[in-house]
C-alpha positions in Angstrom: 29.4 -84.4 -30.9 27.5 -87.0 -32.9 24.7 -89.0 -31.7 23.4 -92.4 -33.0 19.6 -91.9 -34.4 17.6 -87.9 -33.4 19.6 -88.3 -29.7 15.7 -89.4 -28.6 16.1 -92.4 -26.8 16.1 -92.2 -23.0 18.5 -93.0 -20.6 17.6 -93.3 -16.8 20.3 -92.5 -14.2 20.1 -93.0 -10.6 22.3 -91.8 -7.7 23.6 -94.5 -5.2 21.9 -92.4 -2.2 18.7 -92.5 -4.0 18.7 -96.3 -4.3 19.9 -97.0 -0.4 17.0 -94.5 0.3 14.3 -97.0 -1.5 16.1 -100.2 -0.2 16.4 -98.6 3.5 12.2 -97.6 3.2 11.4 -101.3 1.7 13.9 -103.1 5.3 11.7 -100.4 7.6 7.7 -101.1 6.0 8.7 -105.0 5.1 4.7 -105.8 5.5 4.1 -103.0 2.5 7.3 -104.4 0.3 7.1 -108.0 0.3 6.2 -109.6 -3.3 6.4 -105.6 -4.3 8.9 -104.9 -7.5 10.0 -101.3 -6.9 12.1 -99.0 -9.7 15.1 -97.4 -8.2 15.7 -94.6 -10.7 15.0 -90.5 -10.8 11.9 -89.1 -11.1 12.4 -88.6 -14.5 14.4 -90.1 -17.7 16.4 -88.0 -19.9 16.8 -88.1 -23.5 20.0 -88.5 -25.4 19.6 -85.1 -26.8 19.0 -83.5 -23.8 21.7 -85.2 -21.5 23.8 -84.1 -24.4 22.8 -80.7 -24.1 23.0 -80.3 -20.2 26.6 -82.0 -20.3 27.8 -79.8 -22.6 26.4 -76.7 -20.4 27.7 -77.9 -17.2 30.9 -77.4 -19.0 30.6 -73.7 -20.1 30.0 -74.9 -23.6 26.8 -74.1 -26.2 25.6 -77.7 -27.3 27.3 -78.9 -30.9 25.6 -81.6 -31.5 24.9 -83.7 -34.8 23.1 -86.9 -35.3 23.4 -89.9 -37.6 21.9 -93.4 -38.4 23.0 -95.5 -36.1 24.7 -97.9 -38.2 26.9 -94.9 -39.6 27.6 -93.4 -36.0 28.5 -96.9 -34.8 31.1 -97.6 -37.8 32.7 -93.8 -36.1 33.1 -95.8 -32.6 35.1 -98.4 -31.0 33.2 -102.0 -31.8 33.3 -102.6 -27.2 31.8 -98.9 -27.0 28.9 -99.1 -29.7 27.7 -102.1 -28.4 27.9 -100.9 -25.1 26.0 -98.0 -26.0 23.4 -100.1 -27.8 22.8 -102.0 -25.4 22.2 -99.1 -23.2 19.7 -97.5 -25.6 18.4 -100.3 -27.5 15.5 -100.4 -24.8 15.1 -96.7 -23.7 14.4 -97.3 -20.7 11.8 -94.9 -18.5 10.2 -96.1 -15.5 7.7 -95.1 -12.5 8.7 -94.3 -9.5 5.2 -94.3 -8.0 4.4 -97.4 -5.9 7.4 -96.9 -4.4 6.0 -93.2 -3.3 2.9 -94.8 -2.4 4.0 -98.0 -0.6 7.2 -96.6 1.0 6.7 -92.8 0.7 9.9 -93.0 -1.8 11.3 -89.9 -3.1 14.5 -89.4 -4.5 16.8 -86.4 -3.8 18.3 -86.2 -6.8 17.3 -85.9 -10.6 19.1 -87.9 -13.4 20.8 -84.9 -14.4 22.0 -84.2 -10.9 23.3 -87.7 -10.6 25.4 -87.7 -13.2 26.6 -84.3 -12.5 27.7 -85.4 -9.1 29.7 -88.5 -11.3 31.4 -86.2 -13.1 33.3 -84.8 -10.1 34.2 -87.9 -9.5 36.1 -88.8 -12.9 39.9 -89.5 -12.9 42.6 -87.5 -15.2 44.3 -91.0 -15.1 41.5 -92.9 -16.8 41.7 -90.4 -19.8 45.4 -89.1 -20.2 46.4 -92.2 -21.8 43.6 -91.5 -24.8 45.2 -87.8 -24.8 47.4 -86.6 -28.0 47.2 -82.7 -28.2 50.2 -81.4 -26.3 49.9 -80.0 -22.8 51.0 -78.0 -20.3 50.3 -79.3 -16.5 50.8 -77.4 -13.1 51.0 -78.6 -9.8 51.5 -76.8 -6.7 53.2 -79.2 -3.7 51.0 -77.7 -0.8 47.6 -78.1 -2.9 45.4 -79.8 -0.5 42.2 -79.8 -2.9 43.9 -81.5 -6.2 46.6 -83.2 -4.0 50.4 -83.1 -6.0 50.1 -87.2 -6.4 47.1 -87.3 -8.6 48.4 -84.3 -10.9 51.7 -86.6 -10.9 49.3 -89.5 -11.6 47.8 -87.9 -14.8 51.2 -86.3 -15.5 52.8 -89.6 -16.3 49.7 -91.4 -18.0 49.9 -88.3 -20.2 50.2 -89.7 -23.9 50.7 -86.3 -25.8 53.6 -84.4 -25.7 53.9 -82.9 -22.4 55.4 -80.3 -19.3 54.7 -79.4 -16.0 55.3 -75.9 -14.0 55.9 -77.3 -10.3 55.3 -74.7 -7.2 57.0 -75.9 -4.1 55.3 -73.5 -1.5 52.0 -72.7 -2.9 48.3 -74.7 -2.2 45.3 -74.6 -4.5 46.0 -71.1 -6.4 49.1 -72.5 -8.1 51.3 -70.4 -9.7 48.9 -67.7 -10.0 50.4 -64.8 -11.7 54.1 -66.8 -12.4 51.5 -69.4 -13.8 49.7 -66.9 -16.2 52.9 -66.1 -17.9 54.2 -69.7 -18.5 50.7 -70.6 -19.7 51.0 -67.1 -22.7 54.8 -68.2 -23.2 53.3 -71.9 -23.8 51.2 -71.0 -26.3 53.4 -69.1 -27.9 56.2 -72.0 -28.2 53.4 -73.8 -29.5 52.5 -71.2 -32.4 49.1 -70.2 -30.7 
């Protein structure tokens, strides 16, 4: 992965909880908030580097990383996306948390790192399988009541590469299992890996 610059600018993530926590202490000690300014964010910014690094982990993976001027990494990215990210890092943004831990006794639950790790559960097959192109092979099993068979459908038909699907009529979560295994090594094999 490249990043724009050393990957040293910060980035400051909050969860949602943590800001209903700080907005819920300012409502209940109004006479300590009024004319206050508090920062809703995490204890503690992140660099670019280092989100970098923990993403990749949180995915099994040992960080690649490589880093480039700016100018050059933006001419790799889509013009909407290298502004966006500009504008995000332009600033590097790192603030205090503490008169809101000394006015309101403010303390959030959750470090930038866990917020965004909590996002990521929360991201969508959908939103991506239309960027896809590498072929793929899906599964779905019609009694799975944690990855329910409508949303594997969902990213099924978004799907932009070439594409197939093993479907299990009886089973839940599990899949296939060991009918699964085999189709996945037969797969890879019709696809000369």
């Amino acid at each position: 992965m490249a990043l724009p610059n050393f990957g040293l600018e910060t980035v400051h993530h909050v969860h949602a909880d943590d800001v209903a926590e700080l907005v819920m202490r300012a409502i209940g000690n109004w006479n300590g908030a009024v004319g206050e300014v508090f920062n809703a964010v995490s204890p503690q910014a992140v660099n670019l580097r280092g989100y970098a690094e923990a993403i990749y982990r949180w995915f099994g993976r040992e960080p690649r990383l490589k880093f480039m001027p700016f100018e050059a990494w933006k001419a790799t990215q889509d013009a909407a996306e290298a502004e966006a990210a500009w504008e995000h890092i332009v600033r590097s943004p790192s603030h205090s948390i503490d008169k809101g831990r000394r006015l309101l006794g403010y303390q959030p639950r959750y470090s930038s790192l866990e917020a965004v790790y909590e996002a990521l559960g929360y991201f969508d097959g959908v939103n991506f399988a239309a960027r896809a192109r590498a072929a793929a092979l899906f599964s779905v099993a019609l009694m799975d009541d944690v990855c329910p068979p409508s949303t594997v459908y969902a990213a099924f038909n978004a799907y932009a590469g070439a594409k197939s699907i093993a479907q299990y009529d009886f089973n839940n979560h599990e899949g296939g299992g060991p009918f699964q295994d085999r189709r996945q090594v037969a797969w890879l094999a019709e696809q000369g890996l």
